[in-house]
Structure formats: structure tokens, C-alpha cells
LODREN-134142 format. One record per residue: x, y, z of N, C-alpha, C in turn; residue number from 1; residue in three letters. Coordinates in steps of 0.02 Angstrom, whole numbers, plus 50000, padded with zeros to 5 digits. Atoms other than C-alpha are relative to their C-alpha. Layout:
N
+-------+-------+-------+-------+-------+-------+-------+-------+-------+-----+------+
:   nxx :   nyy :   nzz :  caxx :  cayy :  cazz :   cxx :   cyy :   czz : pos : code :
+-------+-------+-------+-------+-------+-------+-------+-------+-------+-----+------+
:     X :     Y :     Z :     X :     Y :     Z :     X :     Y :     Z : NUM :  ALA :
...
+-------+-------+-------+-------+-------+-------+-------+-------+-------+-----+------+
This chain:
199
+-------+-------+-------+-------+-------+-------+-------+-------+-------+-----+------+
:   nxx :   nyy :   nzz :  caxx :  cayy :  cazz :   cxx :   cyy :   czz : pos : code :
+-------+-------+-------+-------+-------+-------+-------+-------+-------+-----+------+
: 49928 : 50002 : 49987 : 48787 : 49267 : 49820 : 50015 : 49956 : 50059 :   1 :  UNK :
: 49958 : 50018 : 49940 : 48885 : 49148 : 49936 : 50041 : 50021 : 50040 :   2 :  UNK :
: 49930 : 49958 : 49975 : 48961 : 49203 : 50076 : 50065 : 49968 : 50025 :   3 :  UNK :
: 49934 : 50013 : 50000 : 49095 : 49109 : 50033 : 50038 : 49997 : 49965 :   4 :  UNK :
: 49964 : 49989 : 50077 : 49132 : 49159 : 49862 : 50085 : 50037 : 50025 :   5 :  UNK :
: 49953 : 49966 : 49978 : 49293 : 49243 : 49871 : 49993 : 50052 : 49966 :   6 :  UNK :
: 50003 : 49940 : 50016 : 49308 : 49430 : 49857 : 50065 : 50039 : 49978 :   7 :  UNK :
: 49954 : 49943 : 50026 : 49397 : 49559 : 49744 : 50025 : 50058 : 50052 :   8 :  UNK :
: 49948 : 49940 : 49947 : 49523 : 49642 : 49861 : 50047 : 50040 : 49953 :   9 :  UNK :
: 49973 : 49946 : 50025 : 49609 : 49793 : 49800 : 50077 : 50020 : 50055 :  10 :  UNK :
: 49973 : 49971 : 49943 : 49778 : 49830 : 49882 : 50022 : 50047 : 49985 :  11 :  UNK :
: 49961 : 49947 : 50024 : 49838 : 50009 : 49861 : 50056 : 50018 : 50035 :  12 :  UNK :
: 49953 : 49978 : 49999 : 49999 : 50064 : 49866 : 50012 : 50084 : 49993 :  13 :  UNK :
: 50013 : 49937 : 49989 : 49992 : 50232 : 49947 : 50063 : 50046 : 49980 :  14 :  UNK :
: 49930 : 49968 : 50024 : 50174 : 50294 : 49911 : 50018 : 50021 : 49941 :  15 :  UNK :
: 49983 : 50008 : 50067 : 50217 : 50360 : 49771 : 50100 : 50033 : 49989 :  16 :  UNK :
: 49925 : 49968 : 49972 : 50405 : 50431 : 49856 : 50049 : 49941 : 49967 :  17 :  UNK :
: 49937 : 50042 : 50004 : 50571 : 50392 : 49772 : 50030 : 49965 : 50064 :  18 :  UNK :
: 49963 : 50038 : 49947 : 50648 : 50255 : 49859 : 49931 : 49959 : 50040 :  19 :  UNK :
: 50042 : 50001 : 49978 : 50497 : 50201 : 49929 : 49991 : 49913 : 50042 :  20 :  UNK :
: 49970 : 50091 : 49948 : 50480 : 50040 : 50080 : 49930 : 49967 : 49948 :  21 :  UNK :
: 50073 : 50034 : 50030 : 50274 : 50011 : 49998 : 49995 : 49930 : 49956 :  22 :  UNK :
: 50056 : 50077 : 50035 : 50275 : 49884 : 49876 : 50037 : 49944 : 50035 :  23 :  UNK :
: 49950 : 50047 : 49954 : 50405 : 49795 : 50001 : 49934 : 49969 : 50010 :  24 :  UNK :
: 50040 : 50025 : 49949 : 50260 : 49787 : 50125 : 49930 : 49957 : 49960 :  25 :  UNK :
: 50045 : 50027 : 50037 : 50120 : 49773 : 49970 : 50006 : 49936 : 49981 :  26 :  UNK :
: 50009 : 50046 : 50023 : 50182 : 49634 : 49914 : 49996 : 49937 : 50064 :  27 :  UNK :
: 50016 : 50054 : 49938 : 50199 : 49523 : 50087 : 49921 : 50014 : 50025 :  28 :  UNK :
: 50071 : 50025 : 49985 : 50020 : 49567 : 50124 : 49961 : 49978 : 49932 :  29 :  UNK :
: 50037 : 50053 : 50038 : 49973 : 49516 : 49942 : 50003 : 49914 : 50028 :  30 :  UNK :
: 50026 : 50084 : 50001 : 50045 : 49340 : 49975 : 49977 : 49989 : 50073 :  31 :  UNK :
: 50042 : 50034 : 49940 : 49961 : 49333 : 50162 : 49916 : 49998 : 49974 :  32 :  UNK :
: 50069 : 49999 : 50033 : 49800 : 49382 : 50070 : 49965 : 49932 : 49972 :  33 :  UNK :
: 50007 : 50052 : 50032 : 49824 : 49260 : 49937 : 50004 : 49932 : 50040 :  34 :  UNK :
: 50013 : 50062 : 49964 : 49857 : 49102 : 50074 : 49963 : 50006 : 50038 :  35 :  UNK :
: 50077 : 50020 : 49966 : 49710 : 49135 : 50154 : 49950 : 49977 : 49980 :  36 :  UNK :
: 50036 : 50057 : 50045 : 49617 : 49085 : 50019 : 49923 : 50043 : 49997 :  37 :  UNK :
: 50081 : 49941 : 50015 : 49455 : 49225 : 50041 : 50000 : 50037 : 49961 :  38 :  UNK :
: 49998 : 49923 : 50054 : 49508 : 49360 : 49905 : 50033 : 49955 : 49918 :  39 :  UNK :
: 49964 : 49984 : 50079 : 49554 : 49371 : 49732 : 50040 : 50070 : 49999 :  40 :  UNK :
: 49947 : 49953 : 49969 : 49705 : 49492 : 49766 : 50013 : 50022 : 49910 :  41 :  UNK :
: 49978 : 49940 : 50065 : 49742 : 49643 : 49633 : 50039 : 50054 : 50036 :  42 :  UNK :
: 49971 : 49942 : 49938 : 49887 : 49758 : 49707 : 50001 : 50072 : 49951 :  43 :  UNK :
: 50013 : 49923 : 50049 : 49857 : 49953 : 49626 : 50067 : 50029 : 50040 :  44 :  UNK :
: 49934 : 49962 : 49989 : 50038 : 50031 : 49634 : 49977 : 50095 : 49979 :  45 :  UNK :
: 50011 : 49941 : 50012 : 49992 : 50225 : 49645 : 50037 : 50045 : 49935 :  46 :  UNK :
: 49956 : 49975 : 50039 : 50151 : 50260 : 49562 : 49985 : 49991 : 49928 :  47 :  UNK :
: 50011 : 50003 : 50073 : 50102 : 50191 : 49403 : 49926 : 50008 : 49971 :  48 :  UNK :
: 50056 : 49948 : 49993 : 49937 : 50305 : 49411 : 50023 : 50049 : 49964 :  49 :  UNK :
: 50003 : 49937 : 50011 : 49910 : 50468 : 49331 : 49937 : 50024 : 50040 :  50 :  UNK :
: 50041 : 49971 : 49915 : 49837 : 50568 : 49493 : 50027 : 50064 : 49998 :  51 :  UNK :
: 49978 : 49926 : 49982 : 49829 : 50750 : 49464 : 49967 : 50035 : 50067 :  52 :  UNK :
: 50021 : 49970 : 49931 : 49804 : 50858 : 49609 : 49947 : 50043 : 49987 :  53 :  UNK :
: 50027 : 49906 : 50002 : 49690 : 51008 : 49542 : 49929 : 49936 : 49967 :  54 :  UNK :
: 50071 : 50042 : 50027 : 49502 : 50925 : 49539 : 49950 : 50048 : 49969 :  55 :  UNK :
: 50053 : 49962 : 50054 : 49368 : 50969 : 49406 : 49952 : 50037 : 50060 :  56 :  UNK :
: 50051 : 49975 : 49986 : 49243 : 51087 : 49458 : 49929 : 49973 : 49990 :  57 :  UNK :
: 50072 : 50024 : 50006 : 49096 : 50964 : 49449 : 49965 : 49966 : 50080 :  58 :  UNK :
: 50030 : 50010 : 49920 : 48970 : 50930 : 49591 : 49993 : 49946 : 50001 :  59 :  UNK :
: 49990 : 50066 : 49955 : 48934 : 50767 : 49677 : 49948 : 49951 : 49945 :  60 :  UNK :
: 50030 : 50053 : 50072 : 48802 : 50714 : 49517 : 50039 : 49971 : 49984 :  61 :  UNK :
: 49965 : 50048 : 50039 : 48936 : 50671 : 49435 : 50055 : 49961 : 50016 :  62 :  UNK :
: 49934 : 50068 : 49958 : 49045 : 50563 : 49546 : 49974 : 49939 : 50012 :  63 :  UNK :
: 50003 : 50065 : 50047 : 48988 : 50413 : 49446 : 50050 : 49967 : 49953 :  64 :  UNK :
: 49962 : 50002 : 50085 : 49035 : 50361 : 49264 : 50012 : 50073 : 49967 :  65 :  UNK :
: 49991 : 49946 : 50048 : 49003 : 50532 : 49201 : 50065 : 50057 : 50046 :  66 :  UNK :
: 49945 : 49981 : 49962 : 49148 : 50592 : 49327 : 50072 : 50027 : 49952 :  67 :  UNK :
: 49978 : 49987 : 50053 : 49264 : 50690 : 49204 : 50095 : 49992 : 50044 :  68 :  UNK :
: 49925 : 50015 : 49961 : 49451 : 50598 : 49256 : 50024 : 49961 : 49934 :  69 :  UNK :
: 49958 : 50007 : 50054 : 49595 : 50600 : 49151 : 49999 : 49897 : 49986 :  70 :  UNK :
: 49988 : 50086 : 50045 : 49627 : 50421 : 49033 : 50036 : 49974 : 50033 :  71 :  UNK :
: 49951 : 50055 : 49965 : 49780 : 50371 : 49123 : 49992 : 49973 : 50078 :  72 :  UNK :
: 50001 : 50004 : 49982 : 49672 : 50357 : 49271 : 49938 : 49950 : 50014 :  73 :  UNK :
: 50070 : 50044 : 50029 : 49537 : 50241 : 49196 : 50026 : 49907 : 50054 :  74 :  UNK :
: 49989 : 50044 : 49977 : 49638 : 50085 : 49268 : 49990 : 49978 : 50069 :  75 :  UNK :
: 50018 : 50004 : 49945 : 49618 : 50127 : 49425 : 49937 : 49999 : 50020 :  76 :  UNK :
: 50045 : 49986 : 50000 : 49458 : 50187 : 49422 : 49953 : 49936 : 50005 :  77 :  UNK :
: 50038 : 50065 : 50013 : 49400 : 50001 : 49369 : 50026 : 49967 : 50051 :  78 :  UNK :
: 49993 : 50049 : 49953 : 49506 : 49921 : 49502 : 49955 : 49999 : 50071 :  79 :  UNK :
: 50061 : 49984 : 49919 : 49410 : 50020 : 49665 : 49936 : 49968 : 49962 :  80 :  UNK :
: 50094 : 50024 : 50042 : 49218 : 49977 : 49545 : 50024 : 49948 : 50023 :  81 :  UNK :
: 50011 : 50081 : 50000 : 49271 : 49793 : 49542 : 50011 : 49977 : 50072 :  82 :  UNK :
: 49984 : 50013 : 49929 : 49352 : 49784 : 49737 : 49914 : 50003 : 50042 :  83 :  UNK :
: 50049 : 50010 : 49914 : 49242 : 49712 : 49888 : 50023 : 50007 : 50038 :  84 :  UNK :
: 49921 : 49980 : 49930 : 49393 : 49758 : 49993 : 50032 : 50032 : 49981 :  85 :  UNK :
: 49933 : 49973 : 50032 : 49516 : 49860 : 49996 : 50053 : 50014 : 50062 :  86 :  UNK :
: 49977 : 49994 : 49965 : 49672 : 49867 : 50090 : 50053 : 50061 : 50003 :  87 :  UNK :
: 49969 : 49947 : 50013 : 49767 : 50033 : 50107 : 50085 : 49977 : 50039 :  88 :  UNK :
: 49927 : 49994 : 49955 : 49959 : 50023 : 50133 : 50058 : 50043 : 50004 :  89 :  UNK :
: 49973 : 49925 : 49996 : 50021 : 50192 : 50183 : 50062 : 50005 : 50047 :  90 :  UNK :
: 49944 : 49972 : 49954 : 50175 : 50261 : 50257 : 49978 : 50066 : 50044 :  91 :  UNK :
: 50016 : 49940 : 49959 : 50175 : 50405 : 50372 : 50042 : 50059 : 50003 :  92 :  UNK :
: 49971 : 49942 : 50003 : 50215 : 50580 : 50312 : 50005 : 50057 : 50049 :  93 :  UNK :
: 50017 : 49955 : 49963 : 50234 : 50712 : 50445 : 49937 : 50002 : 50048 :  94 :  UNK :
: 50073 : 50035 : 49979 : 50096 : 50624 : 50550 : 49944 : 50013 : 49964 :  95 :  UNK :
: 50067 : 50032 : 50053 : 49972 : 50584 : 50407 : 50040 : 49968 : 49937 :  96 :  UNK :
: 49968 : 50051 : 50041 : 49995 : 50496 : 50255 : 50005 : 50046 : 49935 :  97 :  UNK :
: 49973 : 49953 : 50054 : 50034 : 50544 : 50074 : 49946 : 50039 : 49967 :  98 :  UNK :
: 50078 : 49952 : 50046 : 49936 : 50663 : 49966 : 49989 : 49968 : 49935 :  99 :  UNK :
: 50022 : 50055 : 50080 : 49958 : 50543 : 49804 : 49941 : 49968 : 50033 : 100 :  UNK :
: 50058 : 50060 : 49999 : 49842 : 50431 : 49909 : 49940 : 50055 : 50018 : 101 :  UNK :
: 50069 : 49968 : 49995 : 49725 : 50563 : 49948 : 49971 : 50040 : 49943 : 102 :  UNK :
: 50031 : 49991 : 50066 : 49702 : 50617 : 49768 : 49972 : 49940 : 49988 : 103 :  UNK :
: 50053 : 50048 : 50026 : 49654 : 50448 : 49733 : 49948 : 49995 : 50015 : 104 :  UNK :
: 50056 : 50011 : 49965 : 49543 : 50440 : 49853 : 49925 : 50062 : 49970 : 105 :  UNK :
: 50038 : 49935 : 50012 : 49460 : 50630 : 49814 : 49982 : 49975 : 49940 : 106 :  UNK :
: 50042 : 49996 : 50078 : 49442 : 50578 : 49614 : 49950 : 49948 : 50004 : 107 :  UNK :
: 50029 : 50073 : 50018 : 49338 : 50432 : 49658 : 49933 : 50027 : 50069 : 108 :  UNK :
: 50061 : 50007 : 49944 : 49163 : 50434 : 49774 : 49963 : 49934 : 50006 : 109 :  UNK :
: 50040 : 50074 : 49983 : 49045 : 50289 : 49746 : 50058 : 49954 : 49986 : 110 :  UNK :
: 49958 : 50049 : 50008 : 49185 : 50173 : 49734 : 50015 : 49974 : 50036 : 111 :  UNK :
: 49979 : 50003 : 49930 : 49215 : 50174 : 49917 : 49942 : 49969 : 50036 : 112 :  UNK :
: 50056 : 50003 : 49954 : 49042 : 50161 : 49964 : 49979 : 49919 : 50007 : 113 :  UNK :
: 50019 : 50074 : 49961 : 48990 : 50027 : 50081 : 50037 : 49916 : 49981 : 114 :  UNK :
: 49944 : 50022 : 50001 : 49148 : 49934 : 50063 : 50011 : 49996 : 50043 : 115 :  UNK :
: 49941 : 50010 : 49936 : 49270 : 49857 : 50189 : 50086 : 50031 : 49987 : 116 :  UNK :
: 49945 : 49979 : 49998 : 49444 : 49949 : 50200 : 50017 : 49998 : 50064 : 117 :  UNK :
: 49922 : 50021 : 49944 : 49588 : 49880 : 50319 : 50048 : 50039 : 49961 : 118 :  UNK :
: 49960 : 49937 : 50025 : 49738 : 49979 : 50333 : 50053 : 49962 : 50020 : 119 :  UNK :
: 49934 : 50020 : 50002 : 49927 : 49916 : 50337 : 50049 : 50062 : 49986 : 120 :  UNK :
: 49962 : 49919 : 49997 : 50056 : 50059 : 50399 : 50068 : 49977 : 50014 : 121 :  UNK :
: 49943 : 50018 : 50004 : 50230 : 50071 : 50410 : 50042 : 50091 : 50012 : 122 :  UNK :
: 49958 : 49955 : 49987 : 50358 : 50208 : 50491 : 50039 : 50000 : 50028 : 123 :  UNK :
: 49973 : 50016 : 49932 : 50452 : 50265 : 50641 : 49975 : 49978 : 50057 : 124 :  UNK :
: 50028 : 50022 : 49921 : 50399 : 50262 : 50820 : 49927 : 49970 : 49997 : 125 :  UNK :
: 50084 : 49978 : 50011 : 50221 : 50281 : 50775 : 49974 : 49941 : 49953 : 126 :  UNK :
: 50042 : 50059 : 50059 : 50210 : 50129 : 50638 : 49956 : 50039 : 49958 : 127 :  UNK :
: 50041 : 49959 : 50064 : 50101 : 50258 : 50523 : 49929 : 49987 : 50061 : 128 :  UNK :
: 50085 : 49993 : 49968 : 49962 : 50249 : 50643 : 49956 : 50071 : 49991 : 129 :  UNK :
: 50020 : 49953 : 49996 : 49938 : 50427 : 50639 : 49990 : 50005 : 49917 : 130 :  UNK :
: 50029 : 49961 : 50072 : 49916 : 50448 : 50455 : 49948 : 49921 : 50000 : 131 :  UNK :
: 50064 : 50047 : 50000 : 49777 : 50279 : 50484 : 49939 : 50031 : 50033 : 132 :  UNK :
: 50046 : 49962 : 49959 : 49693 : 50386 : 50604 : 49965 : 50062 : 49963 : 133 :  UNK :
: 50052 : 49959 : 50064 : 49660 : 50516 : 50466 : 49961 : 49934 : 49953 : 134 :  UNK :
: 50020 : 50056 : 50032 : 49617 : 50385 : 50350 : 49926 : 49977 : 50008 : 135 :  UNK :
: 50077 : 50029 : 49960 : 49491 : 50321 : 50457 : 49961 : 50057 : 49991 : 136 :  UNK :
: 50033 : 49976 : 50002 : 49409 : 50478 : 50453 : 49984 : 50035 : 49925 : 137 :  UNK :
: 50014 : 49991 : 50098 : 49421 : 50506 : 50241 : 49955 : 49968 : 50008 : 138 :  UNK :
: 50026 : 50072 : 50043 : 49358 : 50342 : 50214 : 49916 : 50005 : 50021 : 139 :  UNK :
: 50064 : 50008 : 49977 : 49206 : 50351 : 50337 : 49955 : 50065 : 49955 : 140 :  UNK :
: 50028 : 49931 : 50068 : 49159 : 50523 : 50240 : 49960 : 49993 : 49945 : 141 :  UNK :
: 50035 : 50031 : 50066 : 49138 : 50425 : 50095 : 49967 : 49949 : 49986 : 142 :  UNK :
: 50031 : 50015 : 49994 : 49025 : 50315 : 50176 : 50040 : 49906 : 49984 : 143 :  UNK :
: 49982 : 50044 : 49974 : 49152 : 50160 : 50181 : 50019 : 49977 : 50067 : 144 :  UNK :
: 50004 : 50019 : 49901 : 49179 : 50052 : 50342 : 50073 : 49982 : 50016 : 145 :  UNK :
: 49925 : 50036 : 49979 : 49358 : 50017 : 50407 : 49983 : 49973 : 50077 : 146 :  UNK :
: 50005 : 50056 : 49963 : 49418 : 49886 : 50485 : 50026 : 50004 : 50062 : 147 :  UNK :
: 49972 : 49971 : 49932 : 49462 : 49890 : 50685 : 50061 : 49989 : 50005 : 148 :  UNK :
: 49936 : 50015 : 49987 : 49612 : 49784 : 50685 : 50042 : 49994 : 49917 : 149 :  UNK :
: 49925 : 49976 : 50063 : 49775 : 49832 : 50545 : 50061 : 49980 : 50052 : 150 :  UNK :
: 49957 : 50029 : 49950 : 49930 : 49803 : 50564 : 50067 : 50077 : 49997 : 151 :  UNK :
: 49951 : 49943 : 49994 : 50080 : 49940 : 50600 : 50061 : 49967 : 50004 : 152 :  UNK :
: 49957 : 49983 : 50000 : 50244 : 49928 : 50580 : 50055 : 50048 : 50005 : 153 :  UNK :
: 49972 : 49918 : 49975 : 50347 : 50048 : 50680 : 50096 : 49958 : 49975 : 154 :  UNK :
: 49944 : 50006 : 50018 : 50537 : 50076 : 50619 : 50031 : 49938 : 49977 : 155 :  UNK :
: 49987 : 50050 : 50044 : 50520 : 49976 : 50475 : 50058 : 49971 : 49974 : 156 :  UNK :
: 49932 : 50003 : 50011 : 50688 : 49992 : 50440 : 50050 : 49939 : 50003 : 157 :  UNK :
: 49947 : 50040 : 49956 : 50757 : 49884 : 50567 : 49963 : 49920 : 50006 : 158 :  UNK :
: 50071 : 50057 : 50001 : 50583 : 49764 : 50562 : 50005 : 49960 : 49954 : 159 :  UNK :
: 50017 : 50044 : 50053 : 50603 : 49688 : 50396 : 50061 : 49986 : 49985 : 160 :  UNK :
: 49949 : 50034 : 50025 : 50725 : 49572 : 50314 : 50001 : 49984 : 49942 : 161 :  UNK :
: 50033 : 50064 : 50063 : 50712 : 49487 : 50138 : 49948 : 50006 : 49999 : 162 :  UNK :
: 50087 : 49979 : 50031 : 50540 : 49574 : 50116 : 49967 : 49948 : 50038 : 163 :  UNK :
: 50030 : 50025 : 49939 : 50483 : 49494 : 50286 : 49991 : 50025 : 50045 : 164 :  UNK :
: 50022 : 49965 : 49922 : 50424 : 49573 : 50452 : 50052 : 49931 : 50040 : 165 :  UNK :
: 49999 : 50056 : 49941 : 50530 : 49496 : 50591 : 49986 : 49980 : 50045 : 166 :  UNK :
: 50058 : 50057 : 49937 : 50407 : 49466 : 50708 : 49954 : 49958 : 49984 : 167 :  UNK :
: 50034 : 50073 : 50036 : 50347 : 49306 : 50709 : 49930 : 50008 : 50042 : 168 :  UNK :
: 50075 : 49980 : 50004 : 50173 : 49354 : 50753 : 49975 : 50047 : 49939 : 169 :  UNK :
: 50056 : 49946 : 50058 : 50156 : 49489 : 50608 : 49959 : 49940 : 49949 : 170 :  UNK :
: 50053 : 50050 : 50030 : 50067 : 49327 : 50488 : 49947 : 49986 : 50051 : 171 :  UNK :
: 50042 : 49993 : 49948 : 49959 : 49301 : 50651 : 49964 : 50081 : 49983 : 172 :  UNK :
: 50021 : 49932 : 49986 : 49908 : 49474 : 50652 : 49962 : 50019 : 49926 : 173 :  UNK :
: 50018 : 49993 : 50095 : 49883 : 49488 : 50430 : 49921 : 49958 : 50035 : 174 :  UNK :
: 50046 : 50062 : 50015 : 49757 : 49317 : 50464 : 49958 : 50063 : 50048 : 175 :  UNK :
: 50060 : 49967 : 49955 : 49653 : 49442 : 50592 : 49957 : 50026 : 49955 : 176 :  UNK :
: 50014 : 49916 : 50036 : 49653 : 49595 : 50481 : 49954 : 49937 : 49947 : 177 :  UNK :
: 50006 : 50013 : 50067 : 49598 : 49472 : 50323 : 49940 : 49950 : 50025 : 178 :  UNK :
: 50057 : 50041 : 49997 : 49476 : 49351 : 50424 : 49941 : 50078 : 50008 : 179 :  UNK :
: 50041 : 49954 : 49977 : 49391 : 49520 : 50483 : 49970 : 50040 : 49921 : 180 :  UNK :
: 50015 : 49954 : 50070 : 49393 : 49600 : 50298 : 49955 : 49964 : 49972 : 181 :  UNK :
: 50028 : 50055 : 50014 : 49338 : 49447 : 50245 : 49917 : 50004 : 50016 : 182 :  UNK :
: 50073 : 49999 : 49966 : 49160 : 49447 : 50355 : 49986 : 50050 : 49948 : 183 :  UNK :
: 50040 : 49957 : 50021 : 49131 : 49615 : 50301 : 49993 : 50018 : 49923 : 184 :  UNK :
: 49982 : 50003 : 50061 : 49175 : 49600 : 50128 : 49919 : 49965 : 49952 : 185 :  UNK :
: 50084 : 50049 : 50041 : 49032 : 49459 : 50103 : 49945 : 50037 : 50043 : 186 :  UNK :
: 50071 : 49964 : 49992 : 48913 : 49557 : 50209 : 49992 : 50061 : 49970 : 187 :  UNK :
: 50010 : 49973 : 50005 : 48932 : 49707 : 50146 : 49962 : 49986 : 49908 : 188 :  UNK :
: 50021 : 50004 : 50079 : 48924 : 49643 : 49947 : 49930 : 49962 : 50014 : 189 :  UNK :
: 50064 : 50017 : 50000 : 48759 : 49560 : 50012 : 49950 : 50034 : 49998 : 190 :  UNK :
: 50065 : 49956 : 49982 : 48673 : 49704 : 50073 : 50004 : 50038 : 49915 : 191 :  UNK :
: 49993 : 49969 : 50041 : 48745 : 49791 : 49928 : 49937 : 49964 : 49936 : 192 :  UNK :
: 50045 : 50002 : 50045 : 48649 : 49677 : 49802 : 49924 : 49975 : 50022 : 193 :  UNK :
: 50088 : 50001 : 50002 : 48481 : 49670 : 49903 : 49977 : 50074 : 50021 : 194 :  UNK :
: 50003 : 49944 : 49989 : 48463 : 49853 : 49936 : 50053 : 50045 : 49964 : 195 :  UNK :
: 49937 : 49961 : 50014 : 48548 : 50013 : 49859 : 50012 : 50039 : 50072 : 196 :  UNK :
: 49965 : 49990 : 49953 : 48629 : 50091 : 49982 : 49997 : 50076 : 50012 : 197 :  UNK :
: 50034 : 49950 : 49977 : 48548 : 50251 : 50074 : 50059 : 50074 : 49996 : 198 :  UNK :
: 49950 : 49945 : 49984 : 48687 : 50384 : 50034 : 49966 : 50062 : 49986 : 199 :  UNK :
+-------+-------+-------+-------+-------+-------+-------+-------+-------+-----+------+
């Protein structure tokens, strides 16, 4: 593998709330993704998921293929397998983030593993930091690596225009998050295909 192929980034769309700011924000970090020119960008809208809450009674064998998850959730299922990245872009419920995105996360195990996940937040005061700060500690659980620098958006409200951030540093700030995903994206899919991966 080259590590300069470009990598299957995954962006999820953590919201699944009527009215919802997410695919606002999803879609301006697809196209910063896409002009950077390192990913092959796929954005996964939660909403148009089937993500039940009540998980099978099967043990950790089978959080593979033989993983028994409903049909309408097969699409997704293939987008995390195929992702070398993934970028989470969550809002912030009651300081943490939504529980649609943490079903996704729960029906899925090796999918995560030894992956890069950056996080892109969006709220009041707080920019969603506090539901990134859980996040950070799901993700590591499941033996993926997140990324140090994301970007926040506090009182999005007033921040965006025409499905733009108006600070003219937030594209400065995307190019960090996406050169950094980037590195770990090609190192991690390296180690991934010269070693399996000690979980």
C-alpha cells in the first residue's frame, strides 16, 4: 500500500433529531475533506439507518459477520468495514451526545478497530465538546484511536451562514483535523495489512 493512496473516510451524521443543524455541518466538512484531496469521502446520515436500541444477546464471538443485525442496517454496516477514517459529527445532548449515535456504535465492534476517528461538534457554550469527551472514551474501548485536534463549534446558531462557519479560520482548522486523520489513516491501514491486530 502507498501511503499516499487516498483513504475511505466515513462521515457520520450523529443526529438523528427533527430539525436537526448535522448534515448542515456534514456536508461543509464533506467538501473540506474532498479539497484536500487525501480521502474518498462517503457521508452515513444516521437518520436514514435502521438503529434499534435493544441489542441481541450474543457475546463478543460474534461481533464479526456472523453479528445478528437487522437488514436495514446492512448499509451501514459496509460503510464503517470499508472506512480508514472516520469522522464523527455530533451535537451535544445534555452534555454528551445522542444515543442514535451510540447504538451505532454498540451494533458494530471490529469495525472501529485500529482506525482513525476525528470528531466535529457543534452546540452552545460548550461547542459539543462534552459529548466528544465521552466519545473519546467509547471509541478507545473499541480499540480505535482518535484524533487530538477536532473542531467545535459553540452556538452554532449564530456561527453559520449559507451552510458556512463564519470564522475565517474554521477551513484552517478542517485542513489540521484532515492532514492529522490523514497520517493515521495510512499508518494505521499499514499496520493493519502487515499484522492482525492484538485485540
Amino acid at each position: 500500500m502507498d501511503m499516499d493512496d487516498k483513504h475511505n473516510l466515513a462521515i457520520i451524521v450523529g443526529s438523528v433529531r427533527e430539525g436537526r443543524f448535522g448534515p448542515v455541518v456534514a456536508s461543509w466538512v464533506a467538501d473540506q475533506a474532498r479539497a484536500h484531496g487525501g480521502f474518498d469521502v462517503n457521508v452515513v446520515d444516521l437518520a436514514q439507518v435502521e438503529i434499534p436500541l435493544a441489542l441481541p444477546a450474543a457475546p463478543p464471538k460474534f461481533a464479526g459477520d456472523n453479528y445478528p443485525r437487522p437488514e436495514g442496517m446492512a448499509a451501514l454496516t459496509s460503510a464503517l468495514e470499508a472506512a480508514d477514517a472516520f469522522i464523527v459529527v455530533t451535537p451535544e445532548y445534555n452534555h454528551s451526545y445522542p444515543a442514535s449515535l451510540k447504538a451505532a456504535i454498540d451494533w458494530h465492534f471490529t469495525q472501529w478497530t485500529a482506525k482513525p476517528v476525528a470528531f466535529v461538534s457543534y452546540g452552545g457554550a460548550a461547542g459539543g465538546r462534552h459529548a466528544v469527551l465521552h466519545l473519546e472514551n467509547v471509541l478507545t474501548e473499541l480499540h480505535a484511536v482518535t484524533i487530538r485536534d477536532g473542531l467545535a463549534f459553540p452556538n452554532y446558531f449564530t456561527a453559520w451562514q449559507d451552510g458556512r462557519p463564519l470564522d475565517p479560520e474554521a477551513s484552517g482548522y478542517a485542513k489540521t483535523l484532515l492532514d492529522q486523520l490523514a497520517w493515521w489513516a495510512g499508518a494505521l491501514r499499514l499496520a493493519r495489512e502487515t499484522a492482525a491486530y492484538p485485540a
